[in-house]
N, C-alpha and C positions, 0 to 999 in steps of 0.2 A: 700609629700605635707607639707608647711610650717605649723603651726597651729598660727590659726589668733588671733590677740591681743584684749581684752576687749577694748572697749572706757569708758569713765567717765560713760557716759550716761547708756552705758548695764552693768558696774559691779552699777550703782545703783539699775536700775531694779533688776538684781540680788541679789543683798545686801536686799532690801527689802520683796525678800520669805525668809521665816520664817524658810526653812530648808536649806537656808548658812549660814554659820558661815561668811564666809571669799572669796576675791575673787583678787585675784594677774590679771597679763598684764594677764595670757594668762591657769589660773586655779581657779579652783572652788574647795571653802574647804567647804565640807557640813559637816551635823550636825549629831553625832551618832544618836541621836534617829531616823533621818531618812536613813540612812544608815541599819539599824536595820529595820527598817520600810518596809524597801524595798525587803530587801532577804527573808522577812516572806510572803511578798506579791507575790514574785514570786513565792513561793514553793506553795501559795495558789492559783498556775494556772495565774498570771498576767502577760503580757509580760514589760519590762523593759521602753519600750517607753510609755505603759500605767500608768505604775507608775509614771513616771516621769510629764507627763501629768495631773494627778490627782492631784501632788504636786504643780500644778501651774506652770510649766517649759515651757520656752516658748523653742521648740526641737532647731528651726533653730538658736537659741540664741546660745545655749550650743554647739552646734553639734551635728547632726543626729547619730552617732554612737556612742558618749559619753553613751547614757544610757545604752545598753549593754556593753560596757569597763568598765563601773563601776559596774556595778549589779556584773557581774561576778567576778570583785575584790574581791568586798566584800563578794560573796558568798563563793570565795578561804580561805578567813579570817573566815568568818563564820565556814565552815567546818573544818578548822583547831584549832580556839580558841574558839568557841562558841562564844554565846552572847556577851562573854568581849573582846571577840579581836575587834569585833567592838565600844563596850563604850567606854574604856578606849585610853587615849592619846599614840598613839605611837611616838614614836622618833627616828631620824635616826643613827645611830652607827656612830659617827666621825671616820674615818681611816685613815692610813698611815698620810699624814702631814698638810689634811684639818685642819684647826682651826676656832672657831669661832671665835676669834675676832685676828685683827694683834698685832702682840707684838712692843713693843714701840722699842725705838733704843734704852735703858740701855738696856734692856732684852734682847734683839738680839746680843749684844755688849758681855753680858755677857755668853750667850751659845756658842757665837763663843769662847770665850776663854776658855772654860771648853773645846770644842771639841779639839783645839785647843792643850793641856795638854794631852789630851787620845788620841790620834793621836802620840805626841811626845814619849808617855809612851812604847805606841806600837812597832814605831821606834825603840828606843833601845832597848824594847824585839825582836827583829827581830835580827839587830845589833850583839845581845851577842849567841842568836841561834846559826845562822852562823858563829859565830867564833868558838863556840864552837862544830858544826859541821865537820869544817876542824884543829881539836885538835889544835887549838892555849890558850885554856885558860883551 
């Protein structure tokens, strides 16, 4: 199933409880202290749709199944960092050749020619191996 995109009008509504930060096409970035809020209230016997409910969350807004995808996130994160894993900002690990931002054309111009030299470098260590593999040097 496709998951459906905010309109102007629902990431307003949205934007207006107190416990979003933040609200993209098609996600909702809520706010540690309710995040926090939430996992203490489910260990205190509340199911995930009624928290969500009490927060002012309109269910069909967000998605019927969003409140438990999340409760249970953060309960994952809970149990794993405590209290902090949910306050503090996490961030995503950049890998292999994501980048934030693009590199200009000097910058690009000039890692090609640096690989460009360690490519060549290699070549002739290759090159002189091999010769000197079959006892020519």
């Amino acid at each position: 199933m496709k998951r459906m995109k905010f309109t102007d009008q629902e990431k307003e509504i949205l934007l207006k409880n107190e416990n979003v930060v933040d609200v993209g096409e098609t996600k909702i970035k809520y706010s540690a202290k309710f995040k926090l809020k939430a996992v203490q209230e489910y260990y205190a016997g509340n199911t995930p749709q009624t928290i969500f409910l009490n927060a002012d969350f309109d269910i069909d807004l967000i998605g019927r199944k969003n409140p438990e995808k999340n409760v249970k996130r953060w309960r994952n994160i809970y149990k794993a960092q405590g209290e902090q894993g949910l306050l503090e900002k996490r961030r995503r690990k950049v890998t292999g050749k994501q980048r934030t931002k693009p590199l200009s054309l000097e910058e690009e111009v000039k890692q090609l020619k640096a690989k460009n030299v360690l490519l060549e470098a290699e070549n002739n260590f290759l090159k002189k191996l091999k010769a000197l593999e079959r006892g020519l040097i």
